[in-house]
Structures are given as C-alpha cells and as structure tokens.
PDB file as gemmi writes it, atoms N, CA and C in Angstrom:
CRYST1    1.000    1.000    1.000  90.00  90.00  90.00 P 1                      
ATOM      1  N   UNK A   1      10.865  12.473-127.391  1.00  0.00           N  
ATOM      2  CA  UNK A   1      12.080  12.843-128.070  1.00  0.00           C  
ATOM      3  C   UNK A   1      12.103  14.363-128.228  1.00  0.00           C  
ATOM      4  N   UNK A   2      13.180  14.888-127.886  1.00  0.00           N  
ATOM      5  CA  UNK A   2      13.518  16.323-128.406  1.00  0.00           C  
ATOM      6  C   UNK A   2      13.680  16.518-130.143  1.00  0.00           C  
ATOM      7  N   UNK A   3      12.668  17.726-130.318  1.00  0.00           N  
ATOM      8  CA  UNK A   3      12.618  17.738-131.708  1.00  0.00           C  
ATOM      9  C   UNK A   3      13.374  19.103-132.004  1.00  0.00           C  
ATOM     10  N   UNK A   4      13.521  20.290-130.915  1.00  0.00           N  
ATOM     11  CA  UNK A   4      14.316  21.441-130.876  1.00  0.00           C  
ATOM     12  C   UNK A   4      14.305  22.125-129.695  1.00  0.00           C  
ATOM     13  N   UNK A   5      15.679  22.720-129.849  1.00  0.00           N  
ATOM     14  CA  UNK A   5      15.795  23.778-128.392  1.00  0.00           C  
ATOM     15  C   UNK A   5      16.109  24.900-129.145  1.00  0.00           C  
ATOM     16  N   UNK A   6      15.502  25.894-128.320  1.00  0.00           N  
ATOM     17  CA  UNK A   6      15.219  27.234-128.714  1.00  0.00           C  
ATOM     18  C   UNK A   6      15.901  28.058-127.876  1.00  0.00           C  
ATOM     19  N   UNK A   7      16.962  28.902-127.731  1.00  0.00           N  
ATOM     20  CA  UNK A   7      17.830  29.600-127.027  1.00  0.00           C  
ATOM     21  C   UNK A   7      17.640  31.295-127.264  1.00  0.00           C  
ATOM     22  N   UNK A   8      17.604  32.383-125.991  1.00  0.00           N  
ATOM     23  CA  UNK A   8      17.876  33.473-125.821  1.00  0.00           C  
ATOM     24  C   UNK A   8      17.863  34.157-125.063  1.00  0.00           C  
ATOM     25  N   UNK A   9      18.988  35.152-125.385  1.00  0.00           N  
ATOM     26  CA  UNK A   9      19.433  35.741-124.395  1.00  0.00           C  
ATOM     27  C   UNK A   9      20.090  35.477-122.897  1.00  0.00           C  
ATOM     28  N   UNK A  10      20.945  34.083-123.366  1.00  0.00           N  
ATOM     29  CA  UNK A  10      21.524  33.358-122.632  1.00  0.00           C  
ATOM     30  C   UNK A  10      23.137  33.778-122.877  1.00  0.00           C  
ATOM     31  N   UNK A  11      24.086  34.321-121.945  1.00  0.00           N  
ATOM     32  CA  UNK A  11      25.482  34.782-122.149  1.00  0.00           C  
ATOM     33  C   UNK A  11      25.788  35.203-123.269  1.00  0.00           C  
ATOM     34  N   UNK A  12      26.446  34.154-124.189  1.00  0.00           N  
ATOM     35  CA  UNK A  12      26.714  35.022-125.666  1.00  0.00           C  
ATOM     36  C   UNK A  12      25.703  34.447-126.223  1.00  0.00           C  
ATOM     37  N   UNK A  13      24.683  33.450-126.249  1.00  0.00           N  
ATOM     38  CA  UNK A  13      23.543  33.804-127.353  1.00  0.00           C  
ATOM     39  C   UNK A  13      22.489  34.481-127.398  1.00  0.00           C  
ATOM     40  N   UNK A  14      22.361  35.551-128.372  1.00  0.00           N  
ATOM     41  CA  UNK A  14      21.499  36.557-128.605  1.00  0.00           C  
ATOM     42  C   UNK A  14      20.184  35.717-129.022  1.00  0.00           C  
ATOM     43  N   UNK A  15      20.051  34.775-129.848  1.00  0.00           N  
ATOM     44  CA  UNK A  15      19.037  34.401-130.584  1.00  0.00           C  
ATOM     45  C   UNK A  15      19.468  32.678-131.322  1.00  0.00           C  
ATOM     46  N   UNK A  16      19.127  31.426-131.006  1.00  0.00           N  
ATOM     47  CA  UNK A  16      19.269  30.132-131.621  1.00  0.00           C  
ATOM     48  C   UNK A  16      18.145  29.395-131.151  1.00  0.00           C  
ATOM     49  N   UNK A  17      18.041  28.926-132.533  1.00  0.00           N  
ATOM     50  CA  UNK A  17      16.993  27.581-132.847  1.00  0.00           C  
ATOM     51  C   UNK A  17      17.851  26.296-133.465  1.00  0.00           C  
ATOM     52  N   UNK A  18      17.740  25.459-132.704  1.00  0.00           N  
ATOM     53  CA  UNK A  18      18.418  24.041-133.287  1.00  0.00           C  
ATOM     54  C   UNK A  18      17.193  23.166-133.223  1.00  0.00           C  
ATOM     55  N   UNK A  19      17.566  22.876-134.948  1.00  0.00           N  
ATOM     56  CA  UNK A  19      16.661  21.273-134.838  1.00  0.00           C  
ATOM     57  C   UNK A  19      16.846  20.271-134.906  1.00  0.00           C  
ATOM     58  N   UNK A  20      16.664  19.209-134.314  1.00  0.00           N  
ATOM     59  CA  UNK A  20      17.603  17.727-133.814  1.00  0.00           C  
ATOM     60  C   UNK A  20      16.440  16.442-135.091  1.00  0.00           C  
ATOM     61  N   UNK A  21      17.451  15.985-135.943  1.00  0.00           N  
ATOM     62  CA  UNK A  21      16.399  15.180-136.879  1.00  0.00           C  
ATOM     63  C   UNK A  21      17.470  13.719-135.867  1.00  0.00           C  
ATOM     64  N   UNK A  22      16.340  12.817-136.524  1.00  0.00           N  
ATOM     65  CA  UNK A  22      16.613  11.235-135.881  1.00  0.00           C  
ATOM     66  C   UNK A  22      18.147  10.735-135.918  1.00  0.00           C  
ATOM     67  N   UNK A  23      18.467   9.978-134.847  1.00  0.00           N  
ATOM     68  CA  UNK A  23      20.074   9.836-134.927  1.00  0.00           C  
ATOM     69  C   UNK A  23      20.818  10.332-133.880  1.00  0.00           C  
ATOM     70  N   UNK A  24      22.591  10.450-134.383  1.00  0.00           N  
ATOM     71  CA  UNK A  24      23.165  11.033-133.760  1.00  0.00           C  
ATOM     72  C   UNK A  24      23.435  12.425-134.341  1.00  0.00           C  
ATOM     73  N   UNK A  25      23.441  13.480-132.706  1.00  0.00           N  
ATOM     74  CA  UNK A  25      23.710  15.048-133.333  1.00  0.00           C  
ATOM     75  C   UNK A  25      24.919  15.612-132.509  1.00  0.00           C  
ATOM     76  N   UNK A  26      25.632  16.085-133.109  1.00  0.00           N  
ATOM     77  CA  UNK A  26      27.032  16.563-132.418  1.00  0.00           C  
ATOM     78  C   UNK A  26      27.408  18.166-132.869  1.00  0.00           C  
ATOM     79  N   UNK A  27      27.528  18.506-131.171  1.00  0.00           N  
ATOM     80  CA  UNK A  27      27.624  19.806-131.328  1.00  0.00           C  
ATOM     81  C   UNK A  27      29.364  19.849-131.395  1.00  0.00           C  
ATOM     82  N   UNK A  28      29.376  20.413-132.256  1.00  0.00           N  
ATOM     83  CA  UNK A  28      31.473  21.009-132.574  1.00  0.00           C  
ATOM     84  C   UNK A  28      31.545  22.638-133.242  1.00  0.00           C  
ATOM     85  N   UNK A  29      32.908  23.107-132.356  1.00  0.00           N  
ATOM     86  CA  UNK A  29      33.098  24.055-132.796  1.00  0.00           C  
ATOM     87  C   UNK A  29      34.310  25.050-131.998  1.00  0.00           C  
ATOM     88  N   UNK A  30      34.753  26.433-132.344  1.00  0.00           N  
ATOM     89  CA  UNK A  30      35.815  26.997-131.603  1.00  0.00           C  
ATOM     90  C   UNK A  30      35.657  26.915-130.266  1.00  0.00           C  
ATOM     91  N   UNK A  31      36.729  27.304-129.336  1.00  0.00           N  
ATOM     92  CA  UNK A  31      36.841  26.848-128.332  1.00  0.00           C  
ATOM     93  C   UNK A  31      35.960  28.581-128.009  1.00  0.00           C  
ATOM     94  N   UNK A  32      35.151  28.991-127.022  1.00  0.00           N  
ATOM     95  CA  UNK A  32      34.450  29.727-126.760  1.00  0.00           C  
ATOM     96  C   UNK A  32      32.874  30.325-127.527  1.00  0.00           C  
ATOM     97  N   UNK A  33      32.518  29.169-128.561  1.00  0.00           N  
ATOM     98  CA  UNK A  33      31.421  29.442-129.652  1.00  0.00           C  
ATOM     99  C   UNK A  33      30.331  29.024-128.766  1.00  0.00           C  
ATOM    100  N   UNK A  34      30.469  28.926-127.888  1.00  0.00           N  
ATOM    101  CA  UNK A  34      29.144  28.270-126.907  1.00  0.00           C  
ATOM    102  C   UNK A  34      28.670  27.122-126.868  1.00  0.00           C  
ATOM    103  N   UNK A  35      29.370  26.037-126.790  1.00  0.00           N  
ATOM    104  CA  UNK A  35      28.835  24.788-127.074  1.00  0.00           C  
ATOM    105  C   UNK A  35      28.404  24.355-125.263  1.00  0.00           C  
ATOM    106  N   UNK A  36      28.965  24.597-124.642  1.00  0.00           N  
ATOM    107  CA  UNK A  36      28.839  24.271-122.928  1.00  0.00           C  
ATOM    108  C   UNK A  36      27.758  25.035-122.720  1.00  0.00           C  
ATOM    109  N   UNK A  37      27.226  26.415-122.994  1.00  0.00           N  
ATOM    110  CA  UNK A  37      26.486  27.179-123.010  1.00  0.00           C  
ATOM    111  C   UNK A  37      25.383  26.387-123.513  1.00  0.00           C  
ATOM    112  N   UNK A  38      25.214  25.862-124.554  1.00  0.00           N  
ATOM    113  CA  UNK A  38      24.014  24.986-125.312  1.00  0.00           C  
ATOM    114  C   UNK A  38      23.641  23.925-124.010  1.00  0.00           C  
ATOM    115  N   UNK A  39      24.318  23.322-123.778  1.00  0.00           N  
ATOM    116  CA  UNK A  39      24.004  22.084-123.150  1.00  0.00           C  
ATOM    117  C   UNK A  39      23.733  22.694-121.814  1.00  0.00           C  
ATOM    118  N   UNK A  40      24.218  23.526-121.245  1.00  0.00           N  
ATOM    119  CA  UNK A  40      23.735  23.848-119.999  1.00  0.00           C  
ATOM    120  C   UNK A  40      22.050  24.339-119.896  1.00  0.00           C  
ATOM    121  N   UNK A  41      21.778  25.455-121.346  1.00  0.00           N  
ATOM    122  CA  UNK A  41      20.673  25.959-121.705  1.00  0.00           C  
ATOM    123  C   UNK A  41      19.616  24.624-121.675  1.00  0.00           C  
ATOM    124  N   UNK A  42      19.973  23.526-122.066  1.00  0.00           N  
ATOM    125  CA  UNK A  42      19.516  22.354-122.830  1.00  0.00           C  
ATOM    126  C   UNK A  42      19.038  21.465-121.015  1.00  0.00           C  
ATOM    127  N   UNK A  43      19.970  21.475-119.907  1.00  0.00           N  
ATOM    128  CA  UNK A  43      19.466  21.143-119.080  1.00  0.00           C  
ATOM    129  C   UNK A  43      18.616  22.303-117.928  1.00  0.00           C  
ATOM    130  N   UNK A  44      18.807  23.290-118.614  1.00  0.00           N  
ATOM    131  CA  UNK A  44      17.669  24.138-117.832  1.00  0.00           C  
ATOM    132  C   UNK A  44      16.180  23.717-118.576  1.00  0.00           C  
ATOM    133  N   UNK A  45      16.244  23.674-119.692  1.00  0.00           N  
ATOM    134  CA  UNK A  45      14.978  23.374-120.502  1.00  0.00           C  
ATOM    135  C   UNK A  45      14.241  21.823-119.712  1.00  0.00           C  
ATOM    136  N   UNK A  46      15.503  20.771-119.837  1.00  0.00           N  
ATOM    137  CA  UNK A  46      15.086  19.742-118.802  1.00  0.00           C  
ATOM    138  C   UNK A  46      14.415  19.577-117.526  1.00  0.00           C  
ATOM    139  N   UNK A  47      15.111  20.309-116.966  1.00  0.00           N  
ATOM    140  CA  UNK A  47      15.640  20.520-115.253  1.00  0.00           C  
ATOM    141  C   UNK A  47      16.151  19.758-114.749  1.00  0.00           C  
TER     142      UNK A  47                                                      
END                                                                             
C-alpha cells in the first residue's frame, strides 16, 4: 500500500508531501492547481 508521495520540482510543484491514511482519498481542486500533475508524478513513482 502507498503510505505517501513525495513531489519536487515537478512543473508547478516546488515542494509536496501527501499522506494517504486507509480508505478512500480524493484529490479536488481549481482547475490548473496541479491535480493531473500529481497523478502523473504518482505514475512516474510507479512506472
């Protein structure tokens, strides 16, 4: 299980730590706040 992804210096994020507790986690927010950015970061971490 993913317990956190750690992001930087990825397009617009300078610096993020997310921590994922048990369940469902939903990323929401303005339209350009980086949420596509997360998940893309999130399958590089994968591969």
């Amino acid at each position: 299980m993913l317990h956190s992804l750690s992001v930087s210096n990825i397009v617009l994020i300078e610096r993020l730590t997310l921590n994922f507790e048990s369940g469902l986690t939903v990323l929401t927010g303005e339209t350009g706040a980086g949420k596509s950015i997360l998940l893309d970061a999130l399958g590089l971490a994968l591969g």
